[in-house]
TIMI-2910 file (N, C-alpha, C, CB; in pm, 1 decimal, decimal comma, always signed):
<rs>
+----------+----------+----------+----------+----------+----------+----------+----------+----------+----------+----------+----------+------+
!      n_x !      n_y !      n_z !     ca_x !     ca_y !     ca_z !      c_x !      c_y !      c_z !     cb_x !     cb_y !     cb_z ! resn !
+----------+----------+----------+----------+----------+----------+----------+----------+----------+----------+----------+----------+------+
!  +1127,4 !  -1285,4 !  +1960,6 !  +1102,7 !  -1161,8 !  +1891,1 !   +971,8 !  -1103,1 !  +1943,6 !  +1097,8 !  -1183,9 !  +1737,5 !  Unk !
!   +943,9 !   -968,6 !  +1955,1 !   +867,5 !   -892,9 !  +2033,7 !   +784,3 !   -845,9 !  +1866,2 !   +964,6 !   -762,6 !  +2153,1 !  Unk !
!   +594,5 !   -793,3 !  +1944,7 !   +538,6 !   -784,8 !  +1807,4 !   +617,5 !   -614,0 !  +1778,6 !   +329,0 !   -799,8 !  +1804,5 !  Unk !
!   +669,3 !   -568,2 !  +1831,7 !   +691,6 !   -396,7 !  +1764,7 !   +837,9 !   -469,6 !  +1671,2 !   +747,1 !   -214,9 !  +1932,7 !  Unk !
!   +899,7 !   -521,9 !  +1678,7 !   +986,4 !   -643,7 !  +1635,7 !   +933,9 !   -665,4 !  +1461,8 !   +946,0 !   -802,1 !  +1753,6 !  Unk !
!   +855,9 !   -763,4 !  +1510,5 !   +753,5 !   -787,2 !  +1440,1 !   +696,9 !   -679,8 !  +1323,8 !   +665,6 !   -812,6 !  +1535,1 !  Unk !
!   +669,7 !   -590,3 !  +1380,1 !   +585,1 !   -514,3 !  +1295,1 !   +699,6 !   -398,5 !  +1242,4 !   +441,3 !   -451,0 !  +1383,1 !  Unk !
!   +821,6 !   -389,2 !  +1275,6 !   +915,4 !   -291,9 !  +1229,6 !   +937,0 !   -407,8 !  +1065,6 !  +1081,2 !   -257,8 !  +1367,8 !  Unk !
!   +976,5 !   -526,1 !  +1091,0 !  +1006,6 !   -595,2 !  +1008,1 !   +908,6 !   -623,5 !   +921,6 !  +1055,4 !   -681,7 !  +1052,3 !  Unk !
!   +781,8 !   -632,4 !   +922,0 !   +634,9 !   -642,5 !   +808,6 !   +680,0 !   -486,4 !   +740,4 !   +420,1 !   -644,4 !   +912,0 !  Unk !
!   +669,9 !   -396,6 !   +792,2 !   +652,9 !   -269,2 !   +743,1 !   +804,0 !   -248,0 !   +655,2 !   +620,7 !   -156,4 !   +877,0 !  Unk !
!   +920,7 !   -280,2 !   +700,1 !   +970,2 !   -287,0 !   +606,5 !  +1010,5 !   -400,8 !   +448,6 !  +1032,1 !   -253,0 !   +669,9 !  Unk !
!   +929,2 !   -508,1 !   +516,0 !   +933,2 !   -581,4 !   +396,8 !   +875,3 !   -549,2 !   +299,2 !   +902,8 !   -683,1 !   +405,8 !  Unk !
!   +678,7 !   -426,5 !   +359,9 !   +608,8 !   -378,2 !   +240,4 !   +680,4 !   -252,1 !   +205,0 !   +452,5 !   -354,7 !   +263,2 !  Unk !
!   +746,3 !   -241,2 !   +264,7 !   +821,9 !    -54,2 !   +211,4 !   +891,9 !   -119,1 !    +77,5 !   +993,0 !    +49,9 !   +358,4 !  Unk !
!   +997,2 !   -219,0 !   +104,9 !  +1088,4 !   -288,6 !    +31,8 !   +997,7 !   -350,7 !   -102,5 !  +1161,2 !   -404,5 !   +132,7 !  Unk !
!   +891,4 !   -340,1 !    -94,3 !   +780,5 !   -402,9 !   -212,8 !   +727,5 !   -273,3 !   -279,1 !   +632,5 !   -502,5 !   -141,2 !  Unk !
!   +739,0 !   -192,7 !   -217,9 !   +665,2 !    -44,2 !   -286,2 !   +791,7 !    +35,9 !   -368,0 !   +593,6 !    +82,4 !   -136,8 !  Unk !
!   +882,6 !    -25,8 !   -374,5 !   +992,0 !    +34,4 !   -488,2 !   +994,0 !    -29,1 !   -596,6 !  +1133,3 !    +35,1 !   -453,0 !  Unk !
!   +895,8 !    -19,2 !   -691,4 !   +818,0 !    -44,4 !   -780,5 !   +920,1 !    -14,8 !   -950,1 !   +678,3 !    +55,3 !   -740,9 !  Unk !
!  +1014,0 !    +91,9 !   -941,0 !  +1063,7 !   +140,4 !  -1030,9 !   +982,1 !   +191,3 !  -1121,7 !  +1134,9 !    +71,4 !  -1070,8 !  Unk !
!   +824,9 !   +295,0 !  -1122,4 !   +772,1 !   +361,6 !  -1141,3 !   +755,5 !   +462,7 !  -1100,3 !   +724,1 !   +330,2 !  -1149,5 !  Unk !
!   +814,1 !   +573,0 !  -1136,8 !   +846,5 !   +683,2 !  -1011,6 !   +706,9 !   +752,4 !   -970,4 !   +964,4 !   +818,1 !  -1065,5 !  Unk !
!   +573,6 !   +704,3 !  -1018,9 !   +454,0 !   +756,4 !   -973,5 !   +406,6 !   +679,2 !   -839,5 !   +350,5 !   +746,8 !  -1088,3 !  Unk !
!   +442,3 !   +533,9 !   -835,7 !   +396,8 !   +489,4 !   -736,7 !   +523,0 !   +463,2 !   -649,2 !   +310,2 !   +382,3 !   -767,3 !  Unk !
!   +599,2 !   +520,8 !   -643,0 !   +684,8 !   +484,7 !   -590,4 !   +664,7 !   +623,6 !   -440,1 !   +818,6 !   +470,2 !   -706,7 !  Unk !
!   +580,9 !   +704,4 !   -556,8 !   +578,6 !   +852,2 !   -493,1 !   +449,3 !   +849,9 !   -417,5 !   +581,3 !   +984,4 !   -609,2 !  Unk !
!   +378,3 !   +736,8 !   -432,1 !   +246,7 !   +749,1 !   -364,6 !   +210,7 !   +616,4 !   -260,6 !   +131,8 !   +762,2 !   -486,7 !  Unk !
!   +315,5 !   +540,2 !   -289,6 !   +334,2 !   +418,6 !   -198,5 !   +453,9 !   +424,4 !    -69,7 !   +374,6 !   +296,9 !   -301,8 !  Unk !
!   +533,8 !   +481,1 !   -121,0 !   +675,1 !   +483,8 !     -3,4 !   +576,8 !   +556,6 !   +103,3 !   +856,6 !   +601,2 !    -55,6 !  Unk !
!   +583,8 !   +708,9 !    +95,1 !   +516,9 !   +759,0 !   +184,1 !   +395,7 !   +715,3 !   +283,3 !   +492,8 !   +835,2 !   +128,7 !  Unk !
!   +305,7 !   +611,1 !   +218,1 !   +184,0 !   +575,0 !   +234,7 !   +295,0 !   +478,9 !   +373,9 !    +74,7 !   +497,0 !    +77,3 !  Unk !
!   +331,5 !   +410,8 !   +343,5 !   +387,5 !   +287,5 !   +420,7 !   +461,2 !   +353,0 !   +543,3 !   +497,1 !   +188,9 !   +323,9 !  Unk !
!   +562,3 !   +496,1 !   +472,6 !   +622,2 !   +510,0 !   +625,8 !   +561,9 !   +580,0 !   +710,8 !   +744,4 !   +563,6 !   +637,5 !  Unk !
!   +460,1 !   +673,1 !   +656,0 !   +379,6 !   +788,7 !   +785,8 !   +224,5 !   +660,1 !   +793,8 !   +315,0 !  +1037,4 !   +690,4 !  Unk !
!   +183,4 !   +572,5 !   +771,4 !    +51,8 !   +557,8 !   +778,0 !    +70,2 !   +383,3 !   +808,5 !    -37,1 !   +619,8 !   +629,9 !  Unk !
!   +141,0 !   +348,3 !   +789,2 !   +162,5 !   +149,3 !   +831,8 !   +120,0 !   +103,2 !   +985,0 !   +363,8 !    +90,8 !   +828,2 !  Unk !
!   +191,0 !   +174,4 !  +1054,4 !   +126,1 !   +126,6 !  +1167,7 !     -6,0 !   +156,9 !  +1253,2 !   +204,3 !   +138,0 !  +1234,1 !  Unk !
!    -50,7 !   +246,4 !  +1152,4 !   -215,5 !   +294,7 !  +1158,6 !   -303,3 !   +193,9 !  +1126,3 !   -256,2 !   +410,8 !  +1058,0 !  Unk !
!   -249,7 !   +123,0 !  +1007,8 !   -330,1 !    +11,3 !   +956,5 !   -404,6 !   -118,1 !  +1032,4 !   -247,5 !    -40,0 !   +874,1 !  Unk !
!   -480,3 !   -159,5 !  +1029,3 !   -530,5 !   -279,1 !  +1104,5 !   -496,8 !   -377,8 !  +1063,2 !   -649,3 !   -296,2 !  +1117,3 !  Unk !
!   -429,4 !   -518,9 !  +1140,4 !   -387,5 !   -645,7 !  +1053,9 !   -479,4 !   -656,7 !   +916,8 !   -409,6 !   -791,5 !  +1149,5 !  Unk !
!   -577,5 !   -634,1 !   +893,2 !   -689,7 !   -686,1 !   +811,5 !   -587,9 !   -596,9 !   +658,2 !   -897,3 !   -615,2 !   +875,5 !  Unk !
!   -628,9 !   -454,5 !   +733,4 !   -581,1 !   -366,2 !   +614,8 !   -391,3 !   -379,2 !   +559,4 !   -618,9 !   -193,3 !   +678,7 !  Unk !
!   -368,5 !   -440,1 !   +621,6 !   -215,8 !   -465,0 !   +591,0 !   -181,2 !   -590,0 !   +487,2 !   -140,6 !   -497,8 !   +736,1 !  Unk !
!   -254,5 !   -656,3 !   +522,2 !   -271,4 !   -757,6 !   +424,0 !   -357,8 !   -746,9 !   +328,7 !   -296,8 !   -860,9 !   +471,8 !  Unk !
!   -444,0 !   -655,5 !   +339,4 !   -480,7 !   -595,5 !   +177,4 !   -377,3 !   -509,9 !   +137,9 !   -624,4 !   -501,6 !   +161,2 !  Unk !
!   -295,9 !   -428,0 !   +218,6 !   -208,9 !   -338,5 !    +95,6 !   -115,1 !   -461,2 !    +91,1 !   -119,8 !   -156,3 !   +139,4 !  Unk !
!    -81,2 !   -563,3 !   +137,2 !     -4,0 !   -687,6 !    +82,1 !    -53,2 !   -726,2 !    -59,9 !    -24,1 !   -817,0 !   +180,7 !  Unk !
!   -158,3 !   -755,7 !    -40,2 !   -234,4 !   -805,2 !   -150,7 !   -212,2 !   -702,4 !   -287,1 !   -395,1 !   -814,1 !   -100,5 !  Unk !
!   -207,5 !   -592,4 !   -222,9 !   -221,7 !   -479,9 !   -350,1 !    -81,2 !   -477,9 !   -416,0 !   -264,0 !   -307,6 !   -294,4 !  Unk !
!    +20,2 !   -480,2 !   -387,2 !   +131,6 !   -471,5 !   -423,7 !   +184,1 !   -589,9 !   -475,1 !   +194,3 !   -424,9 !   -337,2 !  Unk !
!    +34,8 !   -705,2 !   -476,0 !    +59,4 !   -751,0 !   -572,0 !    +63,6 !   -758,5 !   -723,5 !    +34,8 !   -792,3 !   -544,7 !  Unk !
!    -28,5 !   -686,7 !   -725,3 !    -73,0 !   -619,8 !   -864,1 !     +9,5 !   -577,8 !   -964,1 !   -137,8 !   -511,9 !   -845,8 !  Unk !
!    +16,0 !   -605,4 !  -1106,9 !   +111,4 !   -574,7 !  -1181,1 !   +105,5 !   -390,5 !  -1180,3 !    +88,9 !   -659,1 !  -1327,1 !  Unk !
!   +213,2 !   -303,8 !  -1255,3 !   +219,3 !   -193,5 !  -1218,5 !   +128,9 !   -103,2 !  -1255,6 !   +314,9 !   -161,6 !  -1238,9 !  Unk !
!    +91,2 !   -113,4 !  -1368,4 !    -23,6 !    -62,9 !  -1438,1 !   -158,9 !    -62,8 !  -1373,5 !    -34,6 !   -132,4 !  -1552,3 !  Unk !
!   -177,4 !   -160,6 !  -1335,1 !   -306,0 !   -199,2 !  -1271,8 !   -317,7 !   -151,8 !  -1166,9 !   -331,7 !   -321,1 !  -1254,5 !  Unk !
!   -188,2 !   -125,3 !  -1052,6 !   -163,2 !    -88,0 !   -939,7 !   -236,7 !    +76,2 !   -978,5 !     +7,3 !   -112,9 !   -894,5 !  Unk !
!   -134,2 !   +128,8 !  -1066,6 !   -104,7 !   +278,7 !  -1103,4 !   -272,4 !   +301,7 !  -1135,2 !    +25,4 !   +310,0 !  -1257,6 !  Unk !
!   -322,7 !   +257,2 !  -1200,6 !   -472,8 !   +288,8 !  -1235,5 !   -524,2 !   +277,9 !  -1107,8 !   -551,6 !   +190,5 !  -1343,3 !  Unk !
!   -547,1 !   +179,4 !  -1008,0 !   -630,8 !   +207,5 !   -883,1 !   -535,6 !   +285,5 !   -806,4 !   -685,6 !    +74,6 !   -800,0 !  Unk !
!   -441,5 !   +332,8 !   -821,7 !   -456,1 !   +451,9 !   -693,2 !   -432,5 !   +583,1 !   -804,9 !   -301,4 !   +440,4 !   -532,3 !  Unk !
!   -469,8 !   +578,1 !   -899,8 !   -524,5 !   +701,9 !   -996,5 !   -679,1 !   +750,2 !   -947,3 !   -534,7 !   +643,3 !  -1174,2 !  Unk !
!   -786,7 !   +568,0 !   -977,5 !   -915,7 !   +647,0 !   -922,9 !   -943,5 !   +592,1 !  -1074,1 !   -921,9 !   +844,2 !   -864,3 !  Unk !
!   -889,9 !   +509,4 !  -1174,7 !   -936,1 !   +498,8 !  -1308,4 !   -988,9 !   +294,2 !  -1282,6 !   -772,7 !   +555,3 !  -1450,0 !  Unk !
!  -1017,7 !   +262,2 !  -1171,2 !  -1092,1 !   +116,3 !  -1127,8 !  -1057,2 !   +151,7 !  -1009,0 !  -1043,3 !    -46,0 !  -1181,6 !  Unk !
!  -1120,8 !     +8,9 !   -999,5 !  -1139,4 !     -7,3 !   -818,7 !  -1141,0 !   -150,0 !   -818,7 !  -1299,5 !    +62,3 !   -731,3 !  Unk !
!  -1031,6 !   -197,9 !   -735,1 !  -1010,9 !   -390,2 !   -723,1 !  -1130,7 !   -414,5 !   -705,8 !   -916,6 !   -475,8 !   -588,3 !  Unk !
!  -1141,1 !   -549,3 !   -734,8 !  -1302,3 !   -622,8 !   -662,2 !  -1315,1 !   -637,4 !   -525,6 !  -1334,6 !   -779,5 !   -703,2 !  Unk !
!  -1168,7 !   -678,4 !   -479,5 !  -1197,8 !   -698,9 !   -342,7 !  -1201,8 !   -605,5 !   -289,3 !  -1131,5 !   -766,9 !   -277,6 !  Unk !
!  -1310,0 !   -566,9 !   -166,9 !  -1329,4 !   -449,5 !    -75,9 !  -1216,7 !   -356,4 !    +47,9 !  -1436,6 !   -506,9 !     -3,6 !  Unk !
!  -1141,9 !   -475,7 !    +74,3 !  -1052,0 !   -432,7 !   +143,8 !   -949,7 !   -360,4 !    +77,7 !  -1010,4 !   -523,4 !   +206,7 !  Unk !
!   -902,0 !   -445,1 !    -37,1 !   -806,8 !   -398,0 !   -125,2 !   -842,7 !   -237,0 !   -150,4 !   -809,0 !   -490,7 !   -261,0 !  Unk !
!   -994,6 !   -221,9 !   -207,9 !  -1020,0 !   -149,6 !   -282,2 !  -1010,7 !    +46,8 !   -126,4 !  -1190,0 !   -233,7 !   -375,7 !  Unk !
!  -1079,2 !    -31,5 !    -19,7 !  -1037,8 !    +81,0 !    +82,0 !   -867,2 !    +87,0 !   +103,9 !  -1117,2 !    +45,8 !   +238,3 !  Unk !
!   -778,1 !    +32,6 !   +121,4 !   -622,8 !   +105,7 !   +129,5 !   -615,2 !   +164,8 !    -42,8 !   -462,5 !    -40,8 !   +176,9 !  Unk !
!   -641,7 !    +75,5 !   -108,6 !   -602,7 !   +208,5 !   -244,5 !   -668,9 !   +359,4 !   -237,3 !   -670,0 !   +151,6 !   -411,1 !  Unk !
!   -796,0 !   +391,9 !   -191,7 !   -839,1 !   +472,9 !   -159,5 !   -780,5 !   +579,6 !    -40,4 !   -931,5 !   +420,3 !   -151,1 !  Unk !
!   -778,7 !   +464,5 !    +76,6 !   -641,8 !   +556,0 !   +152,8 !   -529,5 !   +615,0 !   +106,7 !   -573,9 !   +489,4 !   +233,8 !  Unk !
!   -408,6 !   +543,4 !    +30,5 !   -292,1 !   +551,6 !    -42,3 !   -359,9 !   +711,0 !   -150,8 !   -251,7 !   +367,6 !   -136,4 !  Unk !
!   -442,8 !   +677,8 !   -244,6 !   -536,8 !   +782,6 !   -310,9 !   -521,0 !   +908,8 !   -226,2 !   -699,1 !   +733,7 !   -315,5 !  Unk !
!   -633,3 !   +912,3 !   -130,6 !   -611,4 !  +1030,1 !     -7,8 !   -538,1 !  +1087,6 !    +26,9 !   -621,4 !  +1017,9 !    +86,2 !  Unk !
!   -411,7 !   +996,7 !    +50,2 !   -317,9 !  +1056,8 !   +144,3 !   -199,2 !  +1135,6 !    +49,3 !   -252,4 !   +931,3 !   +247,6 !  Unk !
!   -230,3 !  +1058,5 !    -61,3 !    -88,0 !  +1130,6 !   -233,5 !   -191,6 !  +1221,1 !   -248,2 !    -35,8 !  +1006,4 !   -442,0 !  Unk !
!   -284,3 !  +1246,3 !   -271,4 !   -383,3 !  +1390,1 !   -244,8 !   -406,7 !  +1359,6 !   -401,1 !   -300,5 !  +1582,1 !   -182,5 !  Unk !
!   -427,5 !  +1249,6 !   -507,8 !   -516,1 !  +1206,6 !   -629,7 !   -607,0 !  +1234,7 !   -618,7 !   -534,5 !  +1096,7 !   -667,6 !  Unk !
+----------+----------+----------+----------+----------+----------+----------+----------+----------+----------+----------+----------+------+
</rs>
């Protein structure tokens, strides 16, 4: 397997994680993943991994702008995701 291989298949496993059944983040995460994923740096990909771990609420509040994760990385892609849904 080749990394564009590779990275078609990461990006859709997090697309496949961002259907949240909240139609707010569903509206501010899908998009984020298909125009902006392969922009991301390994580092930052595994923070929006990390982020989607987050229960929904908690999710929905940091890319509102109402907290900010502790962790730093985390806390820059929610800010991206933020940016780019224009919150």
């Amino acid at each position: 397997m080749n990394a564009l291989t590779d990275s078609k298949q990461e990006q859709s496993r997090i697309y496949w994680q961002c259907r949240r059944g909240m139609l707010e983040l569903d509206l501010m995460l899908q998009p984020f993943v298909e125009n902006h994923f392969f922009r991301l740096t390994q580092q930052q990909r595994l923070a929006l991994a990390t982020l989607l771990t987050y229960p929904d609420q908690q999710l929905l509040d940091y890319l509102l702008g109402h907290g900010v994760p502790h962790d730093k990385d985390v806390a820059d892609v929610a800010e991206q995701i933020r940016n780019t849904a224009g919150t």
